[in-house]
PATIVO-638308 format. One record per residue: x, y, z of N, C-alpha, C in turn; residue in one letter. Coordinates in pm, whole numbers, plus 50000, padded with zeros to 5 digits. Layout:
N
XYZXYZXYZA ...
***
This chain:
350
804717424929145803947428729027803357416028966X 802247417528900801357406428891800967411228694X 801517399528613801397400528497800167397728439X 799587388228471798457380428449797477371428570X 796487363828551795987358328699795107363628774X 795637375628800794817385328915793347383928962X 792617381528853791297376828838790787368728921X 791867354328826791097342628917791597337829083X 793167347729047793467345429233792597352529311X 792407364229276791947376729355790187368729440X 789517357929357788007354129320788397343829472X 789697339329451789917328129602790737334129706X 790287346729705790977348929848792317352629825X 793127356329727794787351329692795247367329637X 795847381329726796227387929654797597383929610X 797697386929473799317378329460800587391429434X 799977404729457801207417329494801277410429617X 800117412329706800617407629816801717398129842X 801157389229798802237377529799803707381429717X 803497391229602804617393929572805827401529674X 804837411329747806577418429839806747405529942X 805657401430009806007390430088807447380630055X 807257377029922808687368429905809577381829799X 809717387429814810817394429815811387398529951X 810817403930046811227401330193811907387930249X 811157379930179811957361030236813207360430133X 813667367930048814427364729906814497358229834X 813117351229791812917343729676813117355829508X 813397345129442813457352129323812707360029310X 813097373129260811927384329203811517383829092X 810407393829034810007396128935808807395128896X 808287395728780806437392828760806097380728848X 804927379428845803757368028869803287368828752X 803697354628682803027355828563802657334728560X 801627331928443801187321228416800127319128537X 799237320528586798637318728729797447309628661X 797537297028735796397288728740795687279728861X 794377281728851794407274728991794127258528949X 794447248829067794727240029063793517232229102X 793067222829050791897214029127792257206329254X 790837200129355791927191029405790447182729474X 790887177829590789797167029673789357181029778X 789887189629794789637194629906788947209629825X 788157218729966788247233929905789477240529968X 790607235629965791517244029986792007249129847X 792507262829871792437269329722794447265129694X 794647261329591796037261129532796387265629450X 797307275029362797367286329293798327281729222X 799297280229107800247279529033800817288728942X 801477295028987802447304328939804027301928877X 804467315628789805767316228754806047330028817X 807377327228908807947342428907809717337228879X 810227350528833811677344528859812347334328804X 811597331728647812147321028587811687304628696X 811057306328806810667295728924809137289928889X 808877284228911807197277628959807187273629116X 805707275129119805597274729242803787269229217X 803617270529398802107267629373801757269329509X 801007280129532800657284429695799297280529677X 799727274829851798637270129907797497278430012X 796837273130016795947282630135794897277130211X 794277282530286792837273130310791697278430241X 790557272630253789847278230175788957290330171X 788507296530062788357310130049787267311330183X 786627303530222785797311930329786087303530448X 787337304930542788237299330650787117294130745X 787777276230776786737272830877787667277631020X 787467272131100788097273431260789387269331252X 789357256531155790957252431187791717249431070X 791087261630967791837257630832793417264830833X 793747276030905794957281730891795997267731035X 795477261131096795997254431189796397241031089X 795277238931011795467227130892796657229730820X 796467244330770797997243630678799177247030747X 799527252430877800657252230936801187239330987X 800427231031000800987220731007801237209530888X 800567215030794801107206730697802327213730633X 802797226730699803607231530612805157222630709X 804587223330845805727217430899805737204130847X 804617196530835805187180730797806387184430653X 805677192930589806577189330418807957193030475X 808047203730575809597205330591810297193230633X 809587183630729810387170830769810477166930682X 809787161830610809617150730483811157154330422X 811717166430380812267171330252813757159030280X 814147158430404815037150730418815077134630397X 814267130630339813547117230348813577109230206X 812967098630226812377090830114811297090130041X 810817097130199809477096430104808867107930030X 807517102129899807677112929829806467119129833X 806937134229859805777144729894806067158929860X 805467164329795805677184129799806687187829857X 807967193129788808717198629840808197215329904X 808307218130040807857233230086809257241230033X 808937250929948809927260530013809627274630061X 808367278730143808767288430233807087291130311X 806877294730436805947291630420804987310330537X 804477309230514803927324830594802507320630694X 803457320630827802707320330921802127332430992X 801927339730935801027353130994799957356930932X 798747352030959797977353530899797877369030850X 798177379130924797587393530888798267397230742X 799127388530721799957391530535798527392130482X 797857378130445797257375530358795407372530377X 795397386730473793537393230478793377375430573X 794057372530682793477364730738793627348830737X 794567345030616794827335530576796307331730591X 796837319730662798557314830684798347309730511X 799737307030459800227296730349800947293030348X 801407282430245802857279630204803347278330052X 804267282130018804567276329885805647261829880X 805047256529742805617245329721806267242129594X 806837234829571807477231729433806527224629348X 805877224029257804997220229153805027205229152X 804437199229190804817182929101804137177129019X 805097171928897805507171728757805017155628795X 803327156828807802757140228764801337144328743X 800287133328757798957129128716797937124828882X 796937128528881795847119028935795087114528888X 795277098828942794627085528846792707090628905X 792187104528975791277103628987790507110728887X 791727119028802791097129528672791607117228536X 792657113528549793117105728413794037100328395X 794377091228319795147083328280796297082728130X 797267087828175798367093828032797917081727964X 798047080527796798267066227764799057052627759X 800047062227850801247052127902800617038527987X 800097050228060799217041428180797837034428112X 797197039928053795847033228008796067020027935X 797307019927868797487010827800798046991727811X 798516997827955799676986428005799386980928150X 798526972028113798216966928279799526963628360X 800486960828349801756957228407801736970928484X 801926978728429802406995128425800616998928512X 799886996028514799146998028654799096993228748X 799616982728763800156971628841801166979028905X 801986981328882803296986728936802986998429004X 801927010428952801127020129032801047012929154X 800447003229188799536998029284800456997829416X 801656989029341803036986729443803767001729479X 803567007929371804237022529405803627024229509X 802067029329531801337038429656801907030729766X 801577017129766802097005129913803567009329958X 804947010729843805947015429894805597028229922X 805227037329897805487052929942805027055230107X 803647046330083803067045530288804477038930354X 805077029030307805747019230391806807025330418X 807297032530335808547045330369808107051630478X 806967061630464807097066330522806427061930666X 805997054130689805417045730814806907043530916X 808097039530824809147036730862810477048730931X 809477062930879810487076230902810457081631098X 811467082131140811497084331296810987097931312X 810157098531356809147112031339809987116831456X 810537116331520811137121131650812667128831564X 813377123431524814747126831447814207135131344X 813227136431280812777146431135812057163731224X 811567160931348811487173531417810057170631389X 809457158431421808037156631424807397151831554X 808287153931689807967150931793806497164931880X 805717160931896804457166331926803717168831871X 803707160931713803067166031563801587159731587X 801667147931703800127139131762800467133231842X 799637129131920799727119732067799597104132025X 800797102432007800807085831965800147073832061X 800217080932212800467069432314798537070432296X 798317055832337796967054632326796057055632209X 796877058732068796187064031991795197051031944X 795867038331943794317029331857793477029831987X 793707031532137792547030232230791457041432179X 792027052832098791117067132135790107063431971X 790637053531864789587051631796788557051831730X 787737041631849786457038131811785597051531880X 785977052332036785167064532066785197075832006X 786227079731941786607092931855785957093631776X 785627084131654784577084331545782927085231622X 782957077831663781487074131744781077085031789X 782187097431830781717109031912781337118631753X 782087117831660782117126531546781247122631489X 780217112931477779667104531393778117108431497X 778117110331590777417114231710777327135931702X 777987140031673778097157931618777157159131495X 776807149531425776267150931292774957155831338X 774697148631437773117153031439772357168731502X 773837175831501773417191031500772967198531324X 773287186831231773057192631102771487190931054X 770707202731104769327203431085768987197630970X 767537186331024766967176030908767497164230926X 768897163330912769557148630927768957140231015X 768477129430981767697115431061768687113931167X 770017112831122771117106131229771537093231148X 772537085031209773077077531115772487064831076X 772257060430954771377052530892772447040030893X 772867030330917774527025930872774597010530949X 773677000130856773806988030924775676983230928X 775206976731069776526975031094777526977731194X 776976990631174778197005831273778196996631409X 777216992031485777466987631622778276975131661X 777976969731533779176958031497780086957331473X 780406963831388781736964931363782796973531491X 781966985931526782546995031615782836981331733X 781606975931813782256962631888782996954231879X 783146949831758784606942931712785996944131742X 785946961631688787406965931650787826969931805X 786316972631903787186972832031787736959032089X 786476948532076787216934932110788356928632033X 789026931131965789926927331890791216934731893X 791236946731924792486956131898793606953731920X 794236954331824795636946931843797046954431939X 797646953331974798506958132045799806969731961X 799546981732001799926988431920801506990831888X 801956990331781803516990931714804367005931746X 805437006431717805827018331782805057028431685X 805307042331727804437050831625805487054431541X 804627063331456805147069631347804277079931287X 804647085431162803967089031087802717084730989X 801427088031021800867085230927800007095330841X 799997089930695799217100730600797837104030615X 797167092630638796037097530698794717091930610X 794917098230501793747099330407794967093030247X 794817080830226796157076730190795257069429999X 794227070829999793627064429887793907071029770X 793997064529679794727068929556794637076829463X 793217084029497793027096929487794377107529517X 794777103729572795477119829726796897111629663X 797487107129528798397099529544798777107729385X 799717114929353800497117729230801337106029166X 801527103829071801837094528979803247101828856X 804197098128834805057098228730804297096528577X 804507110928495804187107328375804947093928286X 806137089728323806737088228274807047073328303X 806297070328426806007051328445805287055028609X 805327040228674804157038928722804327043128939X 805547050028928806117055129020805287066929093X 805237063129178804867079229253805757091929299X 804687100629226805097113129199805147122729357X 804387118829459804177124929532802737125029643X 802857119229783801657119129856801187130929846X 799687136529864799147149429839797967148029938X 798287159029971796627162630054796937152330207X 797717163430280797967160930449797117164130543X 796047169130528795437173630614795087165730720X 794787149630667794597142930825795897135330867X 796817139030860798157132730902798107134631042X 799087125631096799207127431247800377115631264X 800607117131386801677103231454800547095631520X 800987087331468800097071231553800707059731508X 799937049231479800187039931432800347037031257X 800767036131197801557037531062800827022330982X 800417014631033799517004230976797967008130952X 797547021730990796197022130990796557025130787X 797107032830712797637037230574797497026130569X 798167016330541798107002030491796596995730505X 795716996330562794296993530605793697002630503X 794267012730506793487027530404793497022330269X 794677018430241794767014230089794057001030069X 794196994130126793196982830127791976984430151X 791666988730195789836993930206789117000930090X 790197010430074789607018429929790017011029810X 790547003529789791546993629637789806998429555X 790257002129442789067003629354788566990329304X 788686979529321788646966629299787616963129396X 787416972729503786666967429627785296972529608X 784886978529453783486980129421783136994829487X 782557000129575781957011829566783297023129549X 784167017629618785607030929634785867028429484X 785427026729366785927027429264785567040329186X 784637048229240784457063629240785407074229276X 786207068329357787527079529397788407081429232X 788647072029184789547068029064789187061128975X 787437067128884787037065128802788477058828689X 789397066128641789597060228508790277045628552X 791397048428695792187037328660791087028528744X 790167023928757789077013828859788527011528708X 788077019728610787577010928489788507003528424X 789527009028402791047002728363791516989628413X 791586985528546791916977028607793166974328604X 793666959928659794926954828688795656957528808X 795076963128879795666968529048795796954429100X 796896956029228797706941329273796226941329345X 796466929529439795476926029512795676930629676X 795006922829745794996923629880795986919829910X 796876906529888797596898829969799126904229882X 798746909629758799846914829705800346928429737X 799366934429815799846948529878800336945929993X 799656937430094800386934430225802306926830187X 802126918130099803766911430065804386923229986X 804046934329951804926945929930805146951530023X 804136954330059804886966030232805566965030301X 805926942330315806296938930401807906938430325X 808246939730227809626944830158809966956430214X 809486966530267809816977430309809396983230460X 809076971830493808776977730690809216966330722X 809506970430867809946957830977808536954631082X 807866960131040806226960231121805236949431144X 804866943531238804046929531223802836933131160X 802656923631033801326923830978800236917830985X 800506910431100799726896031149797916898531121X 797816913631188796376919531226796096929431121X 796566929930950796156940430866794586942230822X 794166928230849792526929530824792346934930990X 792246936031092791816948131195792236962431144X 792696967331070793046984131060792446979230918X 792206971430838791566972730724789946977530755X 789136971830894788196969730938788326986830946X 789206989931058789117003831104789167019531020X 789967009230867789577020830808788517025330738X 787977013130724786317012230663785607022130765X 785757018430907785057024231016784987038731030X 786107043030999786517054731029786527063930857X 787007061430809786567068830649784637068530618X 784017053830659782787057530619782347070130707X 782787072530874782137080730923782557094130864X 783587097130837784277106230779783417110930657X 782827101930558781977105530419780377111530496X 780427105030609779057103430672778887119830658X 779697126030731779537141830736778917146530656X 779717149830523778937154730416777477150930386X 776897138830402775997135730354775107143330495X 775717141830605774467148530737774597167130690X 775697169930651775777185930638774587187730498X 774847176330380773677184830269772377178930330X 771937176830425770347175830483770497190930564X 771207201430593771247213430652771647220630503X 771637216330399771967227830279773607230130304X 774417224230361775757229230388776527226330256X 776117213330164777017206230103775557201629969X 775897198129898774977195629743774597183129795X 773197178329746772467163529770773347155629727X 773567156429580773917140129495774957138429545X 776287154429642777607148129646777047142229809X 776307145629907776127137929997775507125429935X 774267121029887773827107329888775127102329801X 775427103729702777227094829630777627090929779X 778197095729900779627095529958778417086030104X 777277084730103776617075630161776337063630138X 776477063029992776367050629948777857045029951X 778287051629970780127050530010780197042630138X 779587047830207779787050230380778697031630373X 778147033830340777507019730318778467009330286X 779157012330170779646997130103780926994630193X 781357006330227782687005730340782036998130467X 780967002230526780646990930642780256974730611X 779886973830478779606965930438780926954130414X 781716960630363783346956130358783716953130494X 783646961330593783836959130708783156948030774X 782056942930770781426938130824781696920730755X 782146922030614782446910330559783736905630609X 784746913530681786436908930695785716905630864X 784916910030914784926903931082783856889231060X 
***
């Protein structure tokens, strides 16, 4: 039974009776669905926040109009949160998750436990606005939370076949180059405009460093996708798995360094705290990580390079999809001028 909500779940795809006998069948607490709000985020995946049962919760889904591999996106992120739960590191606790799509008109989910923090990409408590120390310490938080989990035996957590580790920095440069190369089915798009790309892409093959054992990595690790403690400068929780995989666990460390809002155009991900300032530096994120991994850091400017490489092509999309009407102009040209200053970054560390 559904007290309130109905409206705005019903508008994303979300019946929530449905969802109500569903977890009464799993034996979660019964009772209304009541308080229902949906949640913002980086992605169009729809997230819902509810009370039943004296509980909160917050189901997830893909988004209201399913691409090819959005129900494949969230089953596997529902399995990562289950590894995680045993861990250090900090991420969405799952507790239950519905892999049949025919429950929910076509759509898998999962529910999760709420987490009780902030993104520094909507705002800044005044705890935080106020105390550069106390953003500072943010900075070291995100660096420990990758380095944890860079460090978790994906094999012992039941994350063995979660990605093909072996070969993974060989597969790369061609991998982007091929995705970056798909764009030009998006009618109108010139194709990629992007001084640099051949340079840098030649680089990171002549240079590639010899790869570390694998692990887990987050993927999309910029501080956007990063929850924060109201209550100091701790992280609340990694968010938004969708490009996770096993590979190499130093490319996150490259991620955060590439995007540091300090680095001028990525200071759009995290408008308040990039006007705010006081974030550690370059050499102060690498001597944190290295408190918490046993990992050689010799080569962090090569995966710093690669993540420039690989995130600009990644923004590239959007901007080739709104020349086909897929996606809004200003948010494609914004995330091009992105894709620019990231090769540009790139092109300054080789």
């Amino acid at each position: 039974m559904v007290a309130q909500g109905q409206d705005t779940a019903g508008a994303q795809g979300v019946d929530l009776d449905v969802v109500s006998r569903w977890m009464d069948e799993h034996g979660l607490p019964s009772g209304e669905i009541t308080d229902v709000t949906s949640i913002g985020g980086g992605t169009q995946n729809v997230m819902l926040r509810f009370t039943r049962g004296d509980r909160d919760y917050v189901l997830r889904r893909g988004p209201r109009h399913l691409r090819p591999r959005s129900n494949d996106v969230m089953l596997r992120e529902a399995r990562l949160l289950e590894a995680l739960r045993t861990t250090d590191v900090p991420a969405p606790r799952l507790v239950a998750a519905c892999t049949d799509p025919d429950v929910l008109g076509g759509a898998v989910f999962y529910l999760m436990e709420p987490i009780e923090g902030f993104s520094p990409a909507a705002t800044l408590p005044s705890l935080h606005a106020a105390d550069p120390q106390v953003r500072h310490a943010m900075g070291l938080s995100a660096v420990r939370a990758i380095a944890l989990l860079g460090q978790v035996d994906h094999v012992a957590v039941g994350l063995d076949g979660y990605g093909k580790p072996a070969g993974f920095l060989d597969r790369q440069v061609p991998r982007w180059l091929g995705e970056l190369e798909s764009y030009s089915t998006n009618e109108g798009y010139p194709g990629p405009q992007i001084p640099g790309l051949v340079r840098v892409a030649s680089w990171l093959t002549d240079n590639q460093p010899e790869q570390g054992r694998p692990g887990i990595l987050h993927g999309d690790c910029h501080l956007a996708n990063i929850m924060f403690r109201y209550d100091g400068p701790e992280v609340a929780a990694l968010v938004d798995w969708e490009m996770s995989t096993i590979g190499d666990p130093l490319l996150d460390l490259g991620w955060q360094i590439a995007t540091r809002p300090a680095s001028g155009a990525c200071s759009v991900l995290v408008p308040p705290l990039a006007a705010a300032g006081g974030l550690p530096s370059r050499d102060e994120l690498v001597r944190h990580y290295r408190e918490f991994s046993d990992r050689d850091l010799s080569a962090v400017d090569w995966y710093t390079v690669l993540a420039c490489f690989k995130l600009g092509i990644v923004l590239e999309g959007t901007h080739a999809r709104a020349f086909a009407g897929k996606a809004p102009k200003d948010v494609g040209d914004t995330l091009h001028t992105l894709t620019l200053a990231l090769f540009d970054q790139a092109v300054s560390l080789i």
